[in-house]
N, C-alpha and C positions, 0 to 999 in steps of 0.2 A: 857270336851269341849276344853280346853284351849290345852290338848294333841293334840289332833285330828288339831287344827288350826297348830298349831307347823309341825305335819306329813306332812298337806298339803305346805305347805310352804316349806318345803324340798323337798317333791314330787317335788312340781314346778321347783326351782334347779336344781336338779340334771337332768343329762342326758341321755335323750330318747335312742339318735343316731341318731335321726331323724331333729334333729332340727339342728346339725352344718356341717352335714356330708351328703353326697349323694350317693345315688347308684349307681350313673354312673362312671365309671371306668375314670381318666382323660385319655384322648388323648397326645398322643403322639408327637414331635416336630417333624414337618417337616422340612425338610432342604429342601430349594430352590434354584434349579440351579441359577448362577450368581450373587448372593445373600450372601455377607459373613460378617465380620467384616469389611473389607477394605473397602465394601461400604457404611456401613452403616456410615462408616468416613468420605468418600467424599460425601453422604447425608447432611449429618449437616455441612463439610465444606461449600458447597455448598447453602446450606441455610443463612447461614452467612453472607456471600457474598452478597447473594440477600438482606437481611436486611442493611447489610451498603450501599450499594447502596440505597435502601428507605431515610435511612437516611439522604444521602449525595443529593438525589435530593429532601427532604423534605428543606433542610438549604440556598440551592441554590447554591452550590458547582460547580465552570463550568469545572470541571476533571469529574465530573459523566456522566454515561454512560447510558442513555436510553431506555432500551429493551421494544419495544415493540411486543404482539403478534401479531400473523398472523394473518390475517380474514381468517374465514372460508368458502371455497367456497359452495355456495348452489346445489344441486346437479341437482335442476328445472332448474339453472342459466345455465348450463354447455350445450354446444353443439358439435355436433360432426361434424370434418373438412369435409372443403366444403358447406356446409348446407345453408349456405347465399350466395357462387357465386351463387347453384342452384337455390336458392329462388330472386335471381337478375334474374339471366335467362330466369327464366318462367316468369317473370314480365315484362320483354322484350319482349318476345315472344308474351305473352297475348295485351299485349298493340299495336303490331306490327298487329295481327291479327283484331283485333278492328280498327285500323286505317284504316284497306288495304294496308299498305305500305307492306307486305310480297306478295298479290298477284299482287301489283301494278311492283314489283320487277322482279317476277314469270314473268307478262307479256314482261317487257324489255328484259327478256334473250330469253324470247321464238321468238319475233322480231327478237333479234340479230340473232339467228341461223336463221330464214327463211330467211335476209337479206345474209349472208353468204352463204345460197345453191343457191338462187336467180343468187350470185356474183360466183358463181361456184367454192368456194374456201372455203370449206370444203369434203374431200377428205375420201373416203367409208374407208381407213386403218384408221384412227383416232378416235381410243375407249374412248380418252379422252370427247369429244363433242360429246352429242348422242343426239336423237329428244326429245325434249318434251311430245311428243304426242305417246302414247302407239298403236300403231295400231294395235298390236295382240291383246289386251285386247278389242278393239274397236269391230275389227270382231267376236271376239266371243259371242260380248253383243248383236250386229247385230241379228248373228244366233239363238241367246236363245232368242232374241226377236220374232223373226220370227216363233220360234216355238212354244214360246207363245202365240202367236195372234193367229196361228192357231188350236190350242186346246179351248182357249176361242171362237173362230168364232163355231167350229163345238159342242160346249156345250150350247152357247148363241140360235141359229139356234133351232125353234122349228120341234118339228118331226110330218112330214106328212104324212099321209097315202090315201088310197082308199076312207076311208069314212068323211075326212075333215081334217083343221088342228089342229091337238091333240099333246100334250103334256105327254112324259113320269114321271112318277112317281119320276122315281132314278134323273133323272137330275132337277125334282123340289126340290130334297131333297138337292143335290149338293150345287143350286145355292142357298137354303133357308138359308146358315150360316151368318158368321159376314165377311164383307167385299164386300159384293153383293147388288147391286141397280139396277136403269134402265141406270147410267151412265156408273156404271164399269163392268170388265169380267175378272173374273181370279184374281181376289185382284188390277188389275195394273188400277190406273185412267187414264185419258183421257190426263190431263197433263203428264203424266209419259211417255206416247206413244210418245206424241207431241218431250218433251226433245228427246227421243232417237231417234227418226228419224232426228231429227238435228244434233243430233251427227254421224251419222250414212252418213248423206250427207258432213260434215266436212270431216268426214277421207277419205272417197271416192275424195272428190278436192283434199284433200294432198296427195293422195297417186297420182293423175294424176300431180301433179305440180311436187309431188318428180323424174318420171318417164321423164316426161317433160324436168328436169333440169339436168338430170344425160345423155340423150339423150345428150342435146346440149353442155354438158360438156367435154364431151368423143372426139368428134372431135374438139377443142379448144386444148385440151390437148395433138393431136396427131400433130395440126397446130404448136403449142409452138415448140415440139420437134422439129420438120422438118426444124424450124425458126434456131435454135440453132444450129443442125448442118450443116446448109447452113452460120451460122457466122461463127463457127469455120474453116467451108473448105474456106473459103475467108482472115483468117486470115492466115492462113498456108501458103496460093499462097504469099500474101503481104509480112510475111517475108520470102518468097525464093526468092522474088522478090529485097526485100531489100538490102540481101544476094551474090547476082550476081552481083547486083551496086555495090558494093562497093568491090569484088572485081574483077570487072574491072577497076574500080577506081584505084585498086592498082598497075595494069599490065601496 
């Protein structure tokens, strides 16, 4: 027995190979760019430094030097140039709109020019000043109204015939969708007509006043000239007149 205790006890000692030693093959040293003895010098110089400086601002030393770090910028915080004049802009804008001060504006220029052709002194070469008022857009809203109304008239209109007044099939089915009452025809309400006939007699007076003023402008314009050079010819005679005074004056 006492053998056997002794065997194991040595057994336990001695070495497996597995108990100090491993199977993994050590790795190898890498060498890192920029990385050498010299820096690992100016590492721990450098560390030093930062230690006596603790130090020295621990004691209250007024040669010491304060480093402090940066803050770090949050990247939610950060915005990209311009982003607040535009967000001023629209704040302007929106608020201008709200008020009426932008169509209250709108209105004064649109005055000033009718005052100006009124006054006959804006002049047809002048691409800087043009009318406010679209009139080709106008006429053709005109037209596509007209031709509206008359598709709605002759789809509204029931169909007559020989043997009473009857109604087809396909244009009950037409008029059976979404948009269709006893008020409206063609999706357009009644308001909607109303608007554009007023717009429609708008452009028709501005296009006679425009015609109007351009009339009575043309002959003003030819009087100016004819004015000018009846001053000139009268200026010419004066000093030839001037001219032969003085010298006979001389003689």
């Amino acid at each position: 027995m006492e053998e056997q205790a002794v065997a194991g006890k040595d057994r336990r000692v001695e070495s497996l190979g597995w108990l100090t030693e491993s199977s993994i093959m050590p790795k190898k040293k890498k060498a890192i760019e920029g990385v050498g003895a010299s820096s690992i010098v100016e590492l721990r110089a450098q560390l030093y430094r930062t230690q006596e400086d603790a130090k020295r601002i621990k004691t209250g030393d007024a040669d010491a030097v304060l480093h402090r770090s940066l803050k770090k910028t949050d990247t939610f915080y950060k915005k990209n140039t311009g982003v607040e004049e535009r967000a001023n802009r629209d704040k302007l804008q929106l608020k201008a709109e709200t008020d009426g001060s932008a169509s209250y504006a709108a209105l004064e220029k649109k005055a000033q020019l009718y005052e100006k052709l009124a006054r006959g002194e804006l002049s047809d070469e002048d691409e800087r000043e043009k009318y406010s008022v679209d009139f080709l857009r106008k006429g053709l809203l005109e037209d596509e109204f007209r031709s509206l109304e008359a598709e709605g008239a002759g789809e509204v209109a029931p169909m007559q015939s020989n043997e009473g007044p009857t109604q087809d099939s396909s244009s009950i089915e037409r008029r059976s969708g979404i948009g269709w009452s006893s008020d409206k025809a063609v999706g357009i309400s009644q308001e909607h007509k109303i608007l554009v006939r007023e717009v429609n007699q708008e452009t028709i007076e501005a296009r006679e006043q425009a015609t109007l003023l351009k009339q009575l402008s043309n002959p003003l314009k030819h009087i100016l000239k004819g004015c000018k050079c009846f001053h000139w010819r009268i200026d010419r005679k004066l000093q030839g007149l001037s001219l032969e005074l003085r010298l006979t004056a001389q003689f």
